[in-house]
mmCIF file of the N, C-alpha and C atoms, coordinates in Angstrom:
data_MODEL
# 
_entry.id   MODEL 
# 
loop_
_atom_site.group_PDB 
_atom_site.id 
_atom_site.type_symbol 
_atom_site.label_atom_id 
_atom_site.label_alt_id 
_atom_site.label_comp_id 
_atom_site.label_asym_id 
_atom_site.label_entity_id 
_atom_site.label_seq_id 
_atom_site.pdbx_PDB_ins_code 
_atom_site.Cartn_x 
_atom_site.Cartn_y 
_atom_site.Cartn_z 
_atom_site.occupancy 
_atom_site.B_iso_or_equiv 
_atom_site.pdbx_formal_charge 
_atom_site.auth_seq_id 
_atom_site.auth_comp_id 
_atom_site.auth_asym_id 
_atom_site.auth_atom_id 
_atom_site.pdbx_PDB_model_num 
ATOM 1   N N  . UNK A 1 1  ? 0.851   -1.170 0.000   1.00 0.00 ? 1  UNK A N  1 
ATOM 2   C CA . UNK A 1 1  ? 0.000   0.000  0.000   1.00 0.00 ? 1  UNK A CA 1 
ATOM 3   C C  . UNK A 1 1  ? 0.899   1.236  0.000   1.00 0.00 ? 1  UNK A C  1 
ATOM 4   N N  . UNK A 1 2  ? 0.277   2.238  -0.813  1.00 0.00 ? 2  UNK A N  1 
ATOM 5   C CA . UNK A 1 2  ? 1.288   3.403  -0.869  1.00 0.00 ? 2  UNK A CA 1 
ATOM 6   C C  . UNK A 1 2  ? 1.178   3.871  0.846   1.00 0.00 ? 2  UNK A C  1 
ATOM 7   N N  . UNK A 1 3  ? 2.122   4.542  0.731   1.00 0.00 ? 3  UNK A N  1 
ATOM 8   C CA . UNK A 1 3  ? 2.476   5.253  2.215   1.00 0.00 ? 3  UNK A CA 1 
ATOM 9   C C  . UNK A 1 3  ? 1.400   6.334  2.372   1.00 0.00 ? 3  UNK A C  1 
ATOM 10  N N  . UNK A 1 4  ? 1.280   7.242  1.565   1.00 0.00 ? 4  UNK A N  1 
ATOM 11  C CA . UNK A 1 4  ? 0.633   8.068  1.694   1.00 0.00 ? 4  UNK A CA 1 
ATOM 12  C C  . UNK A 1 4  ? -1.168  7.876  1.296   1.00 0.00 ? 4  UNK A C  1 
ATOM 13  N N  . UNK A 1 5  ? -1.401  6.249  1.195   1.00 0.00 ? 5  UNK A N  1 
ATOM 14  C CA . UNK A 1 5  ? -2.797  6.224  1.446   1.00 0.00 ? 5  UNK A CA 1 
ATOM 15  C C  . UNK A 1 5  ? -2.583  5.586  2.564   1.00 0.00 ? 5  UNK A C  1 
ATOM 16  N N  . UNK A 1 6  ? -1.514  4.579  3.008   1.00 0.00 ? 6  UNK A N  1 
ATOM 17  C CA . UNK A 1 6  ? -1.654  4.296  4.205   1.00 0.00 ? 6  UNK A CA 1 
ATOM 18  C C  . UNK A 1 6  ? -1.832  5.064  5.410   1.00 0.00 ? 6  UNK A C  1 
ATOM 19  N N  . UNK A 1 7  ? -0.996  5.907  5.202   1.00 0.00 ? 7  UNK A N  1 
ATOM 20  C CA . UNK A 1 7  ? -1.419  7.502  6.155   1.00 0.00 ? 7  UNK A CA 1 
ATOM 21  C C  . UNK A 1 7  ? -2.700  7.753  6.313   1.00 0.00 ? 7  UNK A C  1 
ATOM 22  N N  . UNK A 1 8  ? -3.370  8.276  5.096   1.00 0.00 ? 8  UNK A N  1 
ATOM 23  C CA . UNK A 1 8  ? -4.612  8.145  5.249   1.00 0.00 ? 8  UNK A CA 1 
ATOM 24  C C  . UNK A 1 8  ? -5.911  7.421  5.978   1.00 0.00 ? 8  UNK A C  1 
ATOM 25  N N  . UNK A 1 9  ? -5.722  6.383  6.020   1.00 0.00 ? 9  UNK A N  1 
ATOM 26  C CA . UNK A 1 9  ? -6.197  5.058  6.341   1.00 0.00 ? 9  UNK A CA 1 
ATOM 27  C C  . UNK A 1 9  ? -6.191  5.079  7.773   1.00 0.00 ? 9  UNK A C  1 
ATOM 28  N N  . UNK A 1 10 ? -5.102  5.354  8.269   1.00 0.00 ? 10 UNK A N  1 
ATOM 29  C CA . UNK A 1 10 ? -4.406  5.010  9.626   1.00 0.00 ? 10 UNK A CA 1 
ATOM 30  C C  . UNK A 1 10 ? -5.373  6.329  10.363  1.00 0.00 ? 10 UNK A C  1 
ATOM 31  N N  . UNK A 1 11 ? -5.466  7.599  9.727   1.00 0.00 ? 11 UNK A N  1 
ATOM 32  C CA . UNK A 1 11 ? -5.656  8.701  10.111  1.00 0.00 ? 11 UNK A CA 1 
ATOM 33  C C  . UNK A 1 11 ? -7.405  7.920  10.097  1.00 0.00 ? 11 UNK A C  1 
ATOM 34  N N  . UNK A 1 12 ? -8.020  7.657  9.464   1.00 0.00 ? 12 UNK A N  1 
ATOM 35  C CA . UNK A 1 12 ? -9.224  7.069  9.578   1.00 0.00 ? 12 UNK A CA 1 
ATOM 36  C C  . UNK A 1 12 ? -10.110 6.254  10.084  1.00 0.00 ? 12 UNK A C  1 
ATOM 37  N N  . UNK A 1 13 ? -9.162  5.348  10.862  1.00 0.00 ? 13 UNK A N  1 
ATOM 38  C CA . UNK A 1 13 ? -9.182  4.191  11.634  1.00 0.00 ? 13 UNK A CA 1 
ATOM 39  C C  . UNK A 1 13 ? -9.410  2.799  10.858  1.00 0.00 ? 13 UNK A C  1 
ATOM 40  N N  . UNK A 1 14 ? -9.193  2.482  9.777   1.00 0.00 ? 14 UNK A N  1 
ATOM 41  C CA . UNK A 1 14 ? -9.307  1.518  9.047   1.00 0.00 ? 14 UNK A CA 1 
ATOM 42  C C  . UNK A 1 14 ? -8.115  0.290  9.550   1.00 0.00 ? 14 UNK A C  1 
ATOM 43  N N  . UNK A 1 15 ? -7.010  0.613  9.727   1.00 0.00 ? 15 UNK A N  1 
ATOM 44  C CA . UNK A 1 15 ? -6.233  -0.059 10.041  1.00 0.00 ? 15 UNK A CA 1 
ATOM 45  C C  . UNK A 1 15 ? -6.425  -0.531 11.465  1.00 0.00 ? 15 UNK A C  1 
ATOM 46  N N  . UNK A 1 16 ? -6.838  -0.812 11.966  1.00 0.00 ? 16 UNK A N  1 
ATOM 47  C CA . UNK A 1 16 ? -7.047  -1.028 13.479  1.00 0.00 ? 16 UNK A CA 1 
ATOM 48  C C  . UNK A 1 16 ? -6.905  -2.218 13.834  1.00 0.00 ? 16 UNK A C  1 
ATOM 49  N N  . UNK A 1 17 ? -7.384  -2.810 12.786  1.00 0.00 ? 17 UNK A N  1 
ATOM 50  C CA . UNK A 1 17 ? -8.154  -4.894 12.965  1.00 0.00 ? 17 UNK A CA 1 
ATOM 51  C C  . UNK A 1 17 ? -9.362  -4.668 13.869  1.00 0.00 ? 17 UNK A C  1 
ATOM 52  N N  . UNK A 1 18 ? -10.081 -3.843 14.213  1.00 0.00 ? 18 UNK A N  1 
ATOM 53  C CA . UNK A 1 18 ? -11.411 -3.990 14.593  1.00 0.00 ? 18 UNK A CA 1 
ATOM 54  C C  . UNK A 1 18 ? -12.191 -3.483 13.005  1.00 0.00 ? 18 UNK A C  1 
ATOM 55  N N  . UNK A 1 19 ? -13.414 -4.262 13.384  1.00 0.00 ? 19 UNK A N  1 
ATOM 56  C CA . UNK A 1 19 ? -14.442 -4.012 12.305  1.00 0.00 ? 19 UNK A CA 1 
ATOM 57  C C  . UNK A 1 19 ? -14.714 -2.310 12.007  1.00 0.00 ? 19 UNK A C  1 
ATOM 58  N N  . UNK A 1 20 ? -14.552 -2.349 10.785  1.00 0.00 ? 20 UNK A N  1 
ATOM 59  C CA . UNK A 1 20 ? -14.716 -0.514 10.084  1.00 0.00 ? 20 UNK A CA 1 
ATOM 60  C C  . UNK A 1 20 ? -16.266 -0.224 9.921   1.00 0.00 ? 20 UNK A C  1 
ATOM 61  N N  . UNK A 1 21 ? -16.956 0.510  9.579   1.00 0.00 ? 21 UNK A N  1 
ATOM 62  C CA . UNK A 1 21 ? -18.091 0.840  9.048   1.00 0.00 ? 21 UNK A CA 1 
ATOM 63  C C  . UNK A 1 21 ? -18.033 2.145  8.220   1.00 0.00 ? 21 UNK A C  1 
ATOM 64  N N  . UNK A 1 22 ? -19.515 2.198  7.781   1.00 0.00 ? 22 UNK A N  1 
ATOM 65  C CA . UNK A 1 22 ? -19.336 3.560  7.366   1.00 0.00 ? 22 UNK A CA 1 
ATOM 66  C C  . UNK A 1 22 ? -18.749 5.061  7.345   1.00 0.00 ? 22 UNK A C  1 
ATOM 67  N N  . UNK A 1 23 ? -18.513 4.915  9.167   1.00 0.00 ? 23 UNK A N  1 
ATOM 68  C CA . UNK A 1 23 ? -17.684 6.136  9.007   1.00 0.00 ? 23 UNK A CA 1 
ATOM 69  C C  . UNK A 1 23 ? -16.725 6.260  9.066   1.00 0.00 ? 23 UNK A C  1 
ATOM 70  N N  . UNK A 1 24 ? -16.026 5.220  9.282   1.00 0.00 ? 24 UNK A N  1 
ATOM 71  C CA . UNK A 1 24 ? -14.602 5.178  8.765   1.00 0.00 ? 24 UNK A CA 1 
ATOM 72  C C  . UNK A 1 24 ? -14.218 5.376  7.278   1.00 0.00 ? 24 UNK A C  1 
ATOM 73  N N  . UNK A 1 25 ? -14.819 4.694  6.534   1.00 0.00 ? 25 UNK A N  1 
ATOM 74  C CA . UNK A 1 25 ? -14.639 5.047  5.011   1.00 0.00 ? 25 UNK A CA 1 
ATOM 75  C C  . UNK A 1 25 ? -15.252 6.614  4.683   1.00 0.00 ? 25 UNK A C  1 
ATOM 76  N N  . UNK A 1 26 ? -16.329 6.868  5.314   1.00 0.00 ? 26 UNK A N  1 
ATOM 77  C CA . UNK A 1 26 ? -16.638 8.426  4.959   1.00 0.00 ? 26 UNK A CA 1 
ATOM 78  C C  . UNK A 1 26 ? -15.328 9.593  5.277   1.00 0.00 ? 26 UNK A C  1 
ATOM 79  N N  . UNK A 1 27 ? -14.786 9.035  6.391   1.00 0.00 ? 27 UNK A N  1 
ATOM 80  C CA . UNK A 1 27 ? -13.405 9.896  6.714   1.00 0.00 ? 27 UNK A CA 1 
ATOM 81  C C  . UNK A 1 27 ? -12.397 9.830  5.945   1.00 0.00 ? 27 UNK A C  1 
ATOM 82  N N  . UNK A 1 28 ? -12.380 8.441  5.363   1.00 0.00 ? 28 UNK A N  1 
ATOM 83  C CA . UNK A 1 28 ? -11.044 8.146  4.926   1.00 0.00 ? 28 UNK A CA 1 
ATOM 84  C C  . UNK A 1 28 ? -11.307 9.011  3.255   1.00 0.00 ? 28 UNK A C  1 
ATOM 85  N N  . UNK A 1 29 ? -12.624 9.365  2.635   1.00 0.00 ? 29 UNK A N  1 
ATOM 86  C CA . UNK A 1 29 ? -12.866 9.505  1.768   1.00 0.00 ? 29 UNK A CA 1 
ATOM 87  C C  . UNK A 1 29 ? -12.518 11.432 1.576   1.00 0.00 ? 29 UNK A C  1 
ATOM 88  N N  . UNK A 1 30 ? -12.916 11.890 2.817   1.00 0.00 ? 30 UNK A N  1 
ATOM 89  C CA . UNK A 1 30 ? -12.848 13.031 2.932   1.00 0.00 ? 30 UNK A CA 1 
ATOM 90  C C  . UNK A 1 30 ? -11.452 13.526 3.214   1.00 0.00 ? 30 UNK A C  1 
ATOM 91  N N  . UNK A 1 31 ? -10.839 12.705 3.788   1.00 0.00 ? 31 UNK A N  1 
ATOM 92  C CA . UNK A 1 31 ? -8.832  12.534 3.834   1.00 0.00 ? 31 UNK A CA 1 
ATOM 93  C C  . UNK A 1 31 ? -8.364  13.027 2.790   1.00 0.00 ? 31 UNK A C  1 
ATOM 94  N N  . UNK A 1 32 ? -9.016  11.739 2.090   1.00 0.00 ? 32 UNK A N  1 
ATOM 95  C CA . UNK A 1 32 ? -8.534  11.795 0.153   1.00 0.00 ? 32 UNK A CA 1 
ATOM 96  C C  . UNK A 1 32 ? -8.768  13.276 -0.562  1.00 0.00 ? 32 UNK A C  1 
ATOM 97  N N  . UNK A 1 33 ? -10.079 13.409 -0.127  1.00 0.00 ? 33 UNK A N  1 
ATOM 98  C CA . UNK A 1 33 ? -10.479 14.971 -1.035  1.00 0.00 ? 33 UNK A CA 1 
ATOM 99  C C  . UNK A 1 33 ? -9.637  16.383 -0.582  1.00 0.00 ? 33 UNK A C  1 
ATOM 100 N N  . UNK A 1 34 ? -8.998  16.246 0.733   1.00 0.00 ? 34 UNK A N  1 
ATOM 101 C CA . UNK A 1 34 ? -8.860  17.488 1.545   1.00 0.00 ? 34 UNK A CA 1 
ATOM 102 C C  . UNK A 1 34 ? -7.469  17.519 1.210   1.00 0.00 ? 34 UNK A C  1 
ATOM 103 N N  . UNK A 1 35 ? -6.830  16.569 0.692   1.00 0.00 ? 35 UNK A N  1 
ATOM 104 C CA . UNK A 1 35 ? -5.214  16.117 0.197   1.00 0.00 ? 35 UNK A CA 1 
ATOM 105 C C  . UNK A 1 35 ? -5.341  16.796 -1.275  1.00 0.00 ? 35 UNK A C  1 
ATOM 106 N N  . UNK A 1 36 ? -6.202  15.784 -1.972  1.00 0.00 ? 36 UNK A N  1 
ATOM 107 C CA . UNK A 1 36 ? -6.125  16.559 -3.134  1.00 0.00 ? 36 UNK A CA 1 
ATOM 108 C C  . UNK A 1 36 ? -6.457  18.435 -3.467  1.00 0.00 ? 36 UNK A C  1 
ATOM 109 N N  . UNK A 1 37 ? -7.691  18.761 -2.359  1.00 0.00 ? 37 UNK A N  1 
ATOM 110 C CA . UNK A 1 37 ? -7.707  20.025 -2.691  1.00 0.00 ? 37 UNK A CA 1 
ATOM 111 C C  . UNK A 1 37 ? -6.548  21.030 -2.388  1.00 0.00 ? 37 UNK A C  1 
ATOM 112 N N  . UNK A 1 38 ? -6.073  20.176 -1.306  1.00 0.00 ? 38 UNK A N  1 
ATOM 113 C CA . UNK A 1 38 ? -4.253  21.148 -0.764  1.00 0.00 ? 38 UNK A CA 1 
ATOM 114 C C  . UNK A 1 38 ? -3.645  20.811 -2.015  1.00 0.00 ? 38 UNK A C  1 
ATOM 115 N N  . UNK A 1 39 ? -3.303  20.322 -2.917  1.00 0.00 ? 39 UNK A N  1 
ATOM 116 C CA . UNK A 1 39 ? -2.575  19.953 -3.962  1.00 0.00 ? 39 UNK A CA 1 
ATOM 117 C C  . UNK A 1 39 ? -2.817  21.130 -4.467  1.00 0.00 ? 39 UNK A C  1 
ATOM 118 N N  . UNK A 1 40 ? -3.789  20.949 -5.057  1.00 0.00 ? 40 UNK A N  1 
ATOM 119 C CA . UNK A 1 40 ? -4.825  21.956 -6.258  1.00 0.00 ? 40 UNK A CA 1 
ATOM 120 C C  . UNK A 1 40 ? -4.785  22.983 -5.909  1.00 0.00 ? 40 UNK A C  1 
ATOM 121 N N  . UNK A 1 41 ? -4.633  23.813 -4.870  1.00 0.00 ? 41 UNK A N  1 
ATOM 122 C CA . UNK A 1 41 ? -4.511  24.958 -4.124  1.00 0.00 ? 41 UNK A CA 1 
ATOM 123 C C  . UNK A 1 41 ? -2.560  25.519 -4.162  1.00 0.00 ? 41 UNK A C  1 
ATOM 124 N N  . UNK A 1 42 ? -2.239  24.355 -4.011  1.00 0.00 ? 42 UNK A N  1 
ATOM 125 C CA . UNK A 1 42 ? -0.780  24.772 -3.569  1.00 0.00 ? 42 UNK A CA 1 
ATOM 126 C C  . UNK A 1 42 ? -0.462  25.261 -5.587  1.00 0.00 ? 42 UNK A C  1 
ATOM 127 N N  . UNK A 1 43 ? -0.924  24.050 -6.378  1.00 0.00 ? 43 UNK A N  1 
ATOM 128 C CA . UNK A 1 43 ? -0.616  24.426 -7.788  1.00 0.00 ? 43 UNK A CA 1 
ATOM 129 C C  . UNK A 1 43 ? -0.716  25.739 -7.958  1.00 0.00 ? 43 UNK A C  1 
ATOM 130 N N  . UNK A 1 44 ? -2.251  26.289 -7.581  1.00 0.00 ? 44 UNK A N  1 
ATOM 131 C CA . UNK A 1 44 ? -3.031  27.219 -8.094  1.00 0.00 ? 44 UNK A CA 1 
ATOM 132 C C  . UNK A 1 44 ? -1.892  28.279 -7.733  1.00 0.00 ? 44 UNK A C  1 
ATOM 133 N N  . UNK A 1 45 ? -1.376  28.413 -6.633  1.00 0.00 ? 45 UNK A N  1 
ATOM 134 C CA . UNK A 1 45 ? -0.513  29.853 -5.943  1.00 0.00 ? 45 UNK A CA 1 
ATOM 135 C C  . UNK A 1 45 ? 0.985   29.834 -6.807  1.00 0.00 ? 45 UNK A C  1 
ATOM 136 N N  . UNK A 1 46 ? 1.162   28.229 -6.743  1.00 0.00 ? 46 UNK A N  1 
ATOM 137 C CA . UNK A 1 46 ? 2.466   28.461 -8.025  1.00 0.00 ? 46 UNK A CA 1 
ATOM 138 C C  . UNK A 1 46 ? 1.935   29.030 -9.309  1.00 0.00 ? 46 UNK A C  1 
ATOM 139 N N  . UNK A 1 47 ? 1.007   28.592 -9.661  1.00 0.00 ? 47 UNK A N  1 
ATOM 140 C CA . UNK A 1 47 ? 0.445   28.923 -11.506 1.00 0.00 ? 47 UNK A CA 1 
ATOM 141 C C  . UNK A 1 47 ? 0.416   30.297 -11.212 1.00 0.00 ? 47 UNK A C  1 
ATOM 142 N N  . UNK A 1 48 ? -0.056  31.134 -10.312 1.00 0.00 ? 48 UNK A N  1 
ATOM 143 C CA . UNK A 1 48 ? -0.485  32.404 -10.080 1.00 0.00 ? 48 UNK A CA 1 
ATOM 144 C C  . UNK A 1 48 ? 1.160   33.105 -9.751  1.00 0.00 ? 48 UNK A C  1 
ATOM 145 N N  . UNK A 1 49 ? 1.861   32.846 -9.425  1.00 0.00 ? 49 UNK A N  1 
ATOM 146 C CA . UNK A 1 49 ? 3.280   33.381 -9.021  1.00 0.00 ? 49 UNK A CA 1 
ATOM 147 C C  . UNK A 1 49 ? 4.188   33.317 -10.309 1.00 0.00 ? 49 UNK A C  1 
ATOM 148 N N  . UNK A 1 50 ? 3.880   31.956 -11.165 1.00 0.00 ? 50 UNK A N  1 
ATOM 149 C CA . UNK A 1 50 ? 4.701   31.887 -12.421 1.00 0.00 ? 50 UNK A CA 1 
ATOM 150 C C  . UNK A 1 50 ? 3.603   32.317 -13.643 1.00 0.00 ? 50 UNK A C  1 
ATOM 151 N N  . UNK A 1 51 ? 2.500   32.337 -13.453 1.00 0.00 ? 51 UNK A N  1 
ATOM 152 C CA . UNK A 1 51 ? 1.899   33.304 -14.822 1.00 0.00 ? 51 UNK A CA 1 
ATOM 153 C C  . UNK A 1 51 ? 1.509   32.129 -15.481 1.00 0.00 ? 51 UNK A C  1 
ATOM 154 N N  . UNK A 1 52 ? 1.064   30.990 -15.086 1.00 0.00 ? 52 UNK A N  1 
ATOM 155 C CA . UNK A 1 52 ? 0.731   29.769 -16.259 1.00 0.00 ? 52 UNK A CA 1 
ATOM 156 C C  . UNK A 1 52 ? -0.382  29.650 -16.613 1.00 0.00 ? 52 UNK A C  1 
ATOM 157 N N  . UNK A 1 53 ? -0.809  29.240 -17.756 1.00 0.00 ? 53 UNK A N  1 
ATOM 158 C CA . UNK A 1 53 ? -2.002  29.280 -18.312 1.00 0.00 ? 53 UNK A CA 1 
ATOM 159 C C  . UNK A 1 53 ? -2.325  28.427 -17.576 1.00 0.00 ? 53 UNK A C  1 
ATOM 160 N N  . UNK A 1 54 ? -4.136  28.351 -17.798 1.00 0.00 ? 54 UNK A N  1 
ATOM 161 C CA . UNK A 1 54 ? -4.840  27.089 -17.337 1.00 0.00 ? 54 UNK A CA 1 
ATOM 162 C C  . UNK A 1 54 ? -4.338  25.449 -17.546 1.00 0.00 ? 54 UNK A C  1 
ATOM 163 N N  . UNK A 1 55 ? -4.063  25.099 -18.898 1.00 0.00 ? 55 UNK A N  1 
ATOM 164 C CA . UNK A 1 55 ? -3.774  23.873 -18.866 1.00 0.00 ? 55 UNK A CA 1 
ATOM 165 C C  . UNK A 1 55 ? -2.115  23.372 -18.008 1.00 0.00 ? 55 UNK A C  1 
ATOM 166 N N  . UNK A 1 56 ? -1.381  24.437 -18.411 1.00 0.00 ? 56 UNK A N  1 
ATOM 167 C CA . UNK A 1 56 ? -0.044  24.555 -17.384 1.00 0.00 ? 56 UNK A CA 1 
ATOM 168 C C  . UNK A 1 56 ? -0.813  24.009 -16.018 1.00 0.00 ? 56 UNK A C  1 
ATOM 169 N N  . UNK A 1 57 ? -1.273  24.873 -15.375 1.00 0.00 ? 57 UNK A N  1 
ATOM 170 C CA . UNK A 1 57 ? -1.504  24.357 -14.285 1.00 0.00 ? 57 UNK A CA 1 
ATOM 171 C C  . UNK A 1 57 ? -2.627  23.150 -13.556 1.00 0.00 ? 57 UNK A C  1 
ATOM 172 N N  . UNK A 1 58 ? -3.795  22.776 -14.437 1.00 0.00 ? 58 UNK A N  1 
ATOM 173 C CA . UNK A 1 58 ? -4.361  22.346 -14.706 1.00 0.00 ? 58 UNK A CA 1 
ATOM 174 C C  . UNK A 1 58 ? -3.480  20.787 -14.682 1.00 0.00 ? 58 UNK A C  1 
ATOM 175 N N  . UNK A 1 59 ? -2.709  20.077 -15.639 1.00 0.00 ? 59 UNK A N  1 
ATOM 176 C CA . UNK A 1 59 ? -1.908  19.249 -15.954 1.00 0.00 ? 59 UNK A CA 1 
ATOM 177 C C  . UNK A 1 59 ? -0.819  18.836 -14.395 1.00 0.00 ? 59 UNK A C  1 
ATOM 178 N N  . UNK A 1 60 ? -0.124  20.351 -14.563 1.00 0.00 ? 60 UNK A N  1 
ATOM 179 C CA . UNK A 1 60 ? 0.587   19.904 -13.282 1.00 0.00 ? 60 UNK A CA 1 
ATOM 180 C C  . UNK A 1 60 ? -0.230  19.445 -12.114 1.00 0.00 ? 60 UNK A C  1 
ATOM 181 N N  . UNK A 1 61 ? -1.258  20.003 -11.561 1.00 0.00 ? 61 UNK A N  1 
ATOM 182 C CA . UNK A 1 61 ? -2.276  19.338 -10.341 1.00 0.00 ? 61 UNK A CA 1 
ATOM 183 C C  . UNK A 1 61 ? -2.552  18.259 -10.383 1.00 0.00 ? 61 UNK A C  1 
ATOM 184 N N  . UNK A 1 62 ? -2.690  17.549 -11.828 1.00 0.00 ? 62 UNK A N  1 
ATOM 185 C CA . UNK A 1 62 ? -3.046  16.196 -11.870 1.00 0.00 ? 62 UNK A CA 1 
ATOM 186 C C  . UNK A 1 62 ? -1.781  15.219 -11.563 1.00 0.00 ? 62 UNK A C  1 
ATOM 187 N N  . UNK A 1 63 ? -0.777  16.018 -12.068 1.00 0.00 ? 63 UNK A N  1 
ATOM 188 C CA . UNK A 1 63 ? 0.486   14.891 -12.096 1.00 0.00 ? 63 UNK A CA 1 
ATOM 189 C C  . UNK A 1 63 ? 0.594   14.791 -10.616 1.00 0.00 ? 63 UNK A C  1 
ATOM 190 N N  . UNK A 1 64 ? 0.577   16.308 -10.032 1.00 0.00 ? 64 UNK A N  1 
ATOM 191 C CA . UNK A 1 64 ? 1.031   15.674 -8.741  1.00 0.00 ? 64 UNK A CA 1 
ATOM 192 C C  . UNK A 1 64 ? 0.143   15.126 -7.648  1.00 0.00 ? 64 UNK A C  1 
ATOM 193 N N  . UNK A 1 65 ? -1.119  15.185 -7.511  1.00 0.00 ? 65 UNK A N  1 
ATOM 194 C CA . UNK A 1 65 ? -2.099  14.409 -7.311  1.00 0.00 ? 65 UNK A CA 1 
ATOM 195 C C  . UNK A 1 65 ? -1.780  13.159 -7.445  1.00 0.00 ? 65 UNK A C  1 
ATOM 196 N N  . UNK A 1 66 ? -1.315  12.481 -8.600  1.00 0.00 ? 66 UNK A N  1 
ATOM 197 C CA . UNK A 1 66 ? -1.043  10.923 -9.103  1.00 0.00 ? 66 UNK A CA 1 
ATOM 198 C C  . UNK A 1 66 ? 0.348   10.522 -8.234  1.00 0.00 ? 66 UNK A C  1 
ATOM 199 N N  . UNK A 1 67 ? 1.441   11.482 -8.505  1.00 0.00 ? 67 UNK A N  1 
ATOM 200 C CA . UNK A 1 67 ? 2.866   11.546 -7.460  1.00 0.00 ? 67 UNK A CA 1 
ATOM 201 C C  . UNK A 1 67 ? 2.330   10.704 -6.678  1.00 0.00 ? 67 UNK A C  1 
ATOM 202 N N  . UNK A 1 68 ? 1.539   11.813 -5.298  1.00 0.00 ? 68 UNK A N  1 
ATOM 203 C CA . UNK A 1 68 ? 1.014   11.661 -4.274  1.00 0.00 ? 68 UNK A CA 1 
ATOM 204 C C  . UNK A 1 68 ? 1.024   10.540 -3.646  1.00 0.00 ? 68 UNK A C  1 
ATOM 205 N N  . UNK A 1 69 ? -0.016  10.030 -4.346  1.00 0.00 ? 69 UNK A N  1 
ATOM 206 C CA . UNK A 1 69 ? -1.016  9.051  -4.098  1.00 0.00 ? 69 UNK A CA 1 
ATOM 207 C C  . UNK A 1 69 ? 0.059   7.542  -4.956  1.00 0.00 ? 69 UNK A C  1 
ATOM 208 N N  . UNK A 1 70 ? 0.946   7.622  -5.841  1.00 0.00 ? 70 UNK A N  1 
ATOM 209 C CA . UNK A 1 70 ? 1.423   6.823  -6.415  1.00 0.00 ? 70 UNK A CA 1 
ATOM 210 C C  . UNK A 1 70 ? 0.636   5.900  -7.695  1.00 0.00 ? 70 UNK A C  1 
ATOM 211 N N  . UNK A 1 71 ? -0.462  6.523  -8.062  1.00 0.00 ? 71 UNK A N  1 
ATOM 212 C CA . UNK A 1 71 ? -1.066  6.084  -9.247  1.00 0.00 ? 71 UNK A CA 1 
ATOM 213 C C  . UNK A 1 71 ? -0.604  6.428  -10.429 1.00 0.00 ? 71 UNK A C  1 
ATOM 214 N N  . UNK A 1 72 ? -0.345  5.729  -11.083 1.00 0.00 ? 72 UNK A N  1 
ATOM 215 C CA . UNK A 1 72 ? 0.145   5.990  -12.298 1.00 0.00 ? 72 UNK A CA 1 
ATOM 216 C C  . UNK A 1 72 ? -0.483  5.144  -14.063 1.00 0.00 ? 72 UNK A C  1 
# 
């Protein structure tokens, strides 16, 4: 498992070995989104500091989103 969903996970209580439910995955889901929007945010202030068009920055958020997370 990547590290940085394991992080996630851990932060969620999934990893425990006790039984998970719903709100564990609702957390772990909202982990995921609040990671990616810091991504997308951090891009946005670089794109805005270096002058990049939309797809410039647009592209880069995704790559590093994928980094991240290790999907490729």
């Amino acid at each position: 498992m990547n590290e940085q969903i394991k992080e996630l996970a851990e932060q969620a209580r999934l990893l425990t070995g006790w039984p998970v439910g719903e709100i564990e995955y609702q957390k772990f889901a909202i982990l995921i989104i609040k990671k990616c929007r810091d991504i997308v945010s951090d891009t946005r202030d670089m794109a805005i500091e270096e002058e990049w068009n939309v797809d410039e920055a647009m592209s880069t958020a995704m790559y590093d989103i994928e980094e991240h997370f290790g999907v490729k």
